[in-house]
C-alpha positions, -999 to +999 in steps of 0.1 A: +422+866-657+440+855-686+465+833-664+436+819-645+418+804-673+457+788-688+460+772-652+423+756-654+428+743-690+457+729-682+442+710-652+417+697-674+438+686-696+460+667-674+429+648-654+414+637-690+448+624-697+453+601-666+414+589-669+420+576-703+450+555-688+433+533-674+423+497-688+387+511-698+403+518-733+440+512-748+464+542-741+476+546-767+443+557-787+451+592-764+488+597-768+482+626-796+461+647-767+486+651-745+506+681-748+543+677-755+559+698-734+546+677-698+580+648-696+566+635-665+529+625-685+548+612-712+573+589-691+537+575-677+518+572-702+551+554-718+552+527-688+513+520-695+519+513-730+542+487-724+522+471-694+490+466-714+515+456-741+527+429-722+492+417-711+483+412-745+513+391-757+510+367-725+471+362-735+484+350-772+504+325-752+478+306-737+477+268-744+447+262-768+431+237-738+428+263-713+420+291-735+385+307-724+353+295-737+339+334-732+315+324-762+294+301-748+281+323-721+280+293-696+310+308-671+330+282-667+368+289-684+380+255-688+375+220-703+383+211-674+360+228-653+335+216-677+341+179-673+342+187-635+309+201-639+294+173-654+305+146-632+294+163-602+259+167-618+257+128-624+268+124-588+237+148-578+215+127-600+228+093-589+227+103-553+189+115-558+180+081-576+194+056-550+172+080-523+144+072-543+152+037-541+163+039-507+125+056-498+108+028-518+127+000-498+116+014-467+078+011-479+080-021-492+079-030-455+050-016-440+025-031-454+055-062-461+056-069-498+086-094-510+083-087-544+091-048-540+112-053-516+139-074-537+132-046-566+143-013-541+168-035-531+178-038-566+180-003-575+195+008-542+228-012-551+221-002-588+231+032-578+254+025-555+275+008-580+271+036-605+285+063-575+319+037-577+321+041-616+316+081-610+342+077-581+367+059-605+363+087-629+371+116-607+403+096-598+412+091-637+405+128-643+427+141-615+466+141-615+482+118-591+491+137-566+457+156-560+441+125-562+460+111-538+458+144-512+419+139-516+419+103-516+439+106-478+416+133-466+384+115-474+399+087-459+404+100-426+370+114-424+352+085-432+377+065-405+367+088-380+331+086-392+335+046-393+349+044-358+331+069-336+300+045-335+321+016-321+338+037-295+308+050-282+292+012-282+324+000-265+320+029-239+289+015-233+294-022-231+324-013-207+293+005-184+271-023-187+300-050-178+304-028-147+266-027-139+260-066-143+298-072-122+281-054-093+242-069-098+263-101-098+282-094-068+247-081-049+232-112-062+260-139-050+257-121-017+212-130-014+216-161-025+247-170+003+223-151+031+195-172+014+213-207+016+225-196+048+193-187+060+174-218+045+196-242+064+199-228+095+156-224+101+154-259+097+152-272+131+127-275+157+091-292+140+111-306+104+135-337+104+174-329+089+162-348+060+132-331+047+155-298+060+183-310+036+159-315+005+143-277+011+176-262+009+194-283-018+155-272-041+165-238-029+202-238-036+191-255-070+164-227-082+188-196-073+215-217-093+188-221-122+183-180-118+217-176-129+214-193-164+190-165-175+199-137-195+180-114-164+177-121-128+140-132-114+145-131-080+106-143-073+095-165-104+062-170-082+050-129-083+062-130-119+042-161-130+004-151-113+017-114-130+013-137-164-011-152-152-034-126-142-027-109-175-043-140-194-069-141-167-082-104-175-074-110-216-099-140-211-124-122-191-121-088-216-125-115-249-151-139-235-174-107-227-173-092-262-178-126-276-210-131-250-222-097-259-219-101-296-238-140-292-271-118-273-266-095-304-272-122-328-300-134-306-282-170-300-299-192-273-269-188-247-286-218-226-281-241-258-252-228-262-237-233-225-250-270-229-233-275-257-200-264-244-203-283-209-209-315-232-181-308-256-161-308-224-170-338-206-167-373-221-173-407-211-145-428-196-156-457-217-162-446-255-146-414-251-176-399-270-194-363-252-218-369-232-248-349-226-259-332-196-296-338-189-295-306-170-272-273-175-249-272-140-245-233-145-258-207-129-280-178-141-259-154-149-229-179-150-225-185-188-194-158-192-176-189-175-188-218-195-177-196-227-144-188-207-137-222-202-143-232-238-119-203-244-092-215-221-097-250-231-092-245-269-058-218-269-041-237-241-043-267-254-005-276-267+011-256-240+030-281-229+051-283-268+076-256-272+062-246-302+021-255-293+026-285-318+027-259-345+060-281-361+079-305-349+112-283-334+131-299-306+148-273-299+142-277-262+163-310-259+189-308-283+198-276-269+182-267-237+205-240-224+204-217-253+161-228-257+157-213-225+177-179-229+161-174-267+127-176-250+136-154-222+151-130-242+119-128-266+095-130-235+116-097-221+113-079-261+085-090-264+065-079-231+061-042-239+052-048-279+016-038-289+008-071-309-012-054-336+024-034-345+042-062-344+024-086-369+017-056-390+053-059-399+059-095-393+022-115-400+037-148-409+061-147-376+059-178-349+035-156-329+014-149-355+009-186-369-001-188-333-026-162-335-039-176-368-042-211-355-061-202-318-082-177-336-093-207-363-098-228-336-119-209-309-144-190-338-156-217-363-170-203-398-207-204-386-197-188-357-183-162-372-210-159-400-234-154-374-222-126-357-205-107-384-227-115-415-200-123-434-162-143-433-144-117-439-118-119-409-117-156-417-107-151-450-080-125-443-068-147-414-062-178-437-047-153-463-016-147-437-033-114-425-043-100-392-073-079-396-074-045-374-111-052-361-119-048-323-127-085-319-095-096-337-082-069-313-095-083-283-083-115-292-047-105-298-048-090-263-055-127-249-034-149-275-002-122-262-007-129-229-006-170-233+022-167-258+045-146-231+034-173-204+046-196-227+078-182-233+085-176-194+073-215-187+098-225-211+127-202-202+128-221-170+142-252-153+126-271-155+095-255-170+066-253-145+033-279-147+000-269-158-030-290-141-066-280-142-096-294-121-112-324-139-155-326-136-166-340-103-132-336-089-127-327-050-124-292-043-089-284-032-083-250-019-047-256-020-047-258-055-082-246-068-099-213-065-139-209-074-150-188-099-182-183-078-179-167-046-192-179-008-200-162+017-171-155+039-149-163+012-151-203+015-162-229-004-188-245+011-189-282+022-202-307-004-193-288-035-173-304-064-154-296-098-183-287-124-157-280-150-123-258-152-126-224-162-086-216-165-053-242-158-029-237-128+006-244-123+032-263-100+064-237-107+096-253-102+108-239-067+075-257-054+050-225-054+014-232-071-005-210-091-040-217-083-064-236-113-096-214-113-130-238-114-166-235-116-178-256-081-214-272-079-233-291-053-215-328-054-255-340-062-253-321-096-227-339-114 
């Protein structure tokens, strides 16, 4: 028993020895516990004095600039790490600052304010400018070598990040060459069957001559196709499409405008007379003359206000720019005239209106709003049905007011303006004409507002007055002038 307990002291004894070797505490604090007679401890305990020894004479070496800052408790070892530290948080900072800016440039647009615009701007190249000073910086503070490694890497990122955009575009120009190549290709083929076609039908009831003139018109109009940015293979269909779009606008305005006038309790008789006068004049003095009698119909004054309506935002169609300035545009530089206003007509054909002059108000199309809507709704007019001139005022402000009636409006003035723009995009641009008072009714080139019995105007009716213009297109194809007709003993 005796043994026993010598053995288990002297395992004790030996594990407390090698636990207090290690780093918790210095070893040599324990070198006096150890019994002497163990070689093999001693040699250990020997090499672990000198380790630790060693430790502690390398840490005395340490250069003064890279000694460790354990005292202020913030982590970081080196001056160094601390400038490091600092200039990434001004990065942070200056990055959130110019998003800020960036935010408050976007803003600035919708609703469109100048002023705040050119400030944002400001302050987004403010910052941008303080990121290069930052940027110069890191490069002082690093050696040259890792500042060139860095400088390489962040090169060829931002390459590849520069580039990538402009090979996918040039992907996709290379498919859209190869699309337009082969709509090219299937277009040069129509219009050979077409020429083909067009002088080989001529025979029979029509002279060579009047043959020859068809096809060279033909020949001539699938040439002009060819100078637009987009291929209209049937300018007809896509003119009464325009057409027929202003035709509903009209009808769609001029019936919230009659409604509102029964509203205000207006005398819509007086005020149908006072439109057909406004529209007819006498060929001597030029002054209006008044009716002693009101031609319309009961139930007909929607197209004595439509006519007034027509008459008053058509009027200048025949200027490039409605006579809103004095551009001439369209002669100095046809060519390029006509693909600028195809190209906005094609833009501009799917745009809701009230969008796009909430971020552009002051653009061509909306001085063009500005001046029809002035024209067509005089300040008593509007006083009377609204109470007040409040759309008036914003209008003459440079504003577009989001009412249902400037709404309404918008819907009609963006139908004219893209008729307009397709008129002028062609060669040449197609006539307008409209049916003068006591004018001959032409079917040909006239259709009545009022309808017949089976569909025809009867004998002995004439022009009462024009309700909406038609057109003479350039391949010879006429859109039809809508007119009110009366009895010839009327007018």
């Amino acid at each position: 028993m005796a043994n026993k307990a010598s053995n288990l002291s002297d395992l004790i004894q030996r594990v407390t020895g090698s636990c207090l070797l290690h780093p918790l505490g210095s070893a040599r604090h324990y070198a006096d516990d150890i019994t002497d007679d163990d070689d093999s401890d001693y040699e250990e305990r020997s090499r672990m004095e000198k380790y630790y020894n060693e430790d502690e004479d390398e840490d005395k070496k340490l250069s003064p600039a890279l000694a460790v800052v354990e005292e202020r408790g913030d982590g970081y070892k080196t001056e160094r790490q601390m400038e490091m530290v600092t200039l990434m948080n001004e990065v942070f900072e200056t990055v959130s600052s110019m998003k800020k800016a960036y935010v408050s440039l976007q803003e600035s647009h919708c609703p469109w304010d100048p002023q705040k615009m050119r400030s944002s701007d400001m302050a987004v190249v403010a910052e941008m400018k303080r990121l290069g000073v930052l940027r110069e910086r890191f490069r002082r503070s690093v050696g040259s070598g890792v500042a060139d490694a860095v400088r390489r890497k962040v090169a060829g990122v931002m390459l590849r990040e520069v580039v990538a955009p402009y090979e996918a575009a040039m992907e996709k120009l290379k498919t859209d060459v190869k699309n337009k190549e082969a709509e090219i290709e299937n277009l040069r083929e129509k219009l050979k069957t077409a020429t083909v076609l067009s002088s080989g039908g001529s025979g029979g009831r029509k002279s060579r001559s009047h043959s020859h003139h068809q096809s060279k018109k033909k020949v001539n109009y699938s040439s002009q196709l060819q100078v637009l940015p987009s291929p209209m293979p049937d300018v007809a269909a896509t003119f009464e499409s325009c057409i027929s779009s202003v035709k509903e606008g009209s009808k769609s305005f001029t019936s919230l405008l009659l409604s509102l006038m029964k509203s205000a309790h207006w005398d819509i008789a007086a005020t149908v007379r006072s439109i057909e006068a406004s529209a007819t004049s006498t060929p001597a003095t030029g002054a209006p003359a008044t009716p002693r009698d009101s031609i319309v119909g009961p139930n007909h004054a929607k197209y004595a206000l439509e006519s007034y309506v027509n008459r008053k935002i058509f009027q200048g169609f025949d200027h490039e720019t409605f006579y809103m300035d004095g551009s001439l545009s369209s002669l100095l530089n046809p060519n390029q005239f006509r693909t600028e206003c195809f190209t906005q007509y094609r833009d501009m054909k799917a745009m809701d209106p009230i969008e796009l002059l909430g971020i552009l108000p002051t653009c061509q199309f909306g001085n063009f709003c500005s001046k029809k809507y002035l024209s067509i709704v005089h300040p008593k007019m509007e006083e009377s049905l609204f109470g007040d001139l409040e759309q008036r005022s914003q209008i003459l402000a440079g504003n577009h007011p989001r009412t249902r009636f400037y709404g309404e409006f918008l819907g009609l003035a963006k139908a004219v303006w893209l008729l307009h723009l397709l008129a002028f995009s062609l060669d040449p641009p197609p006539t307008h004409f409209e049916g003068s008072r006591g004018a001959e009714f032409h079917p040909q080139y006239m259709e009545s507002v009022v309808r017949f019995p089976g569909g025809r105007v009867a004998a002995g009716h004439v022009v009462g007055f024009p309700v909406s213009p038609g057109f003479k297109v350039g391949n010879g194809s006429i859109v039809k002038a809508r007119v009110y007709v009366v009895p010839k003993s009327e007018v």
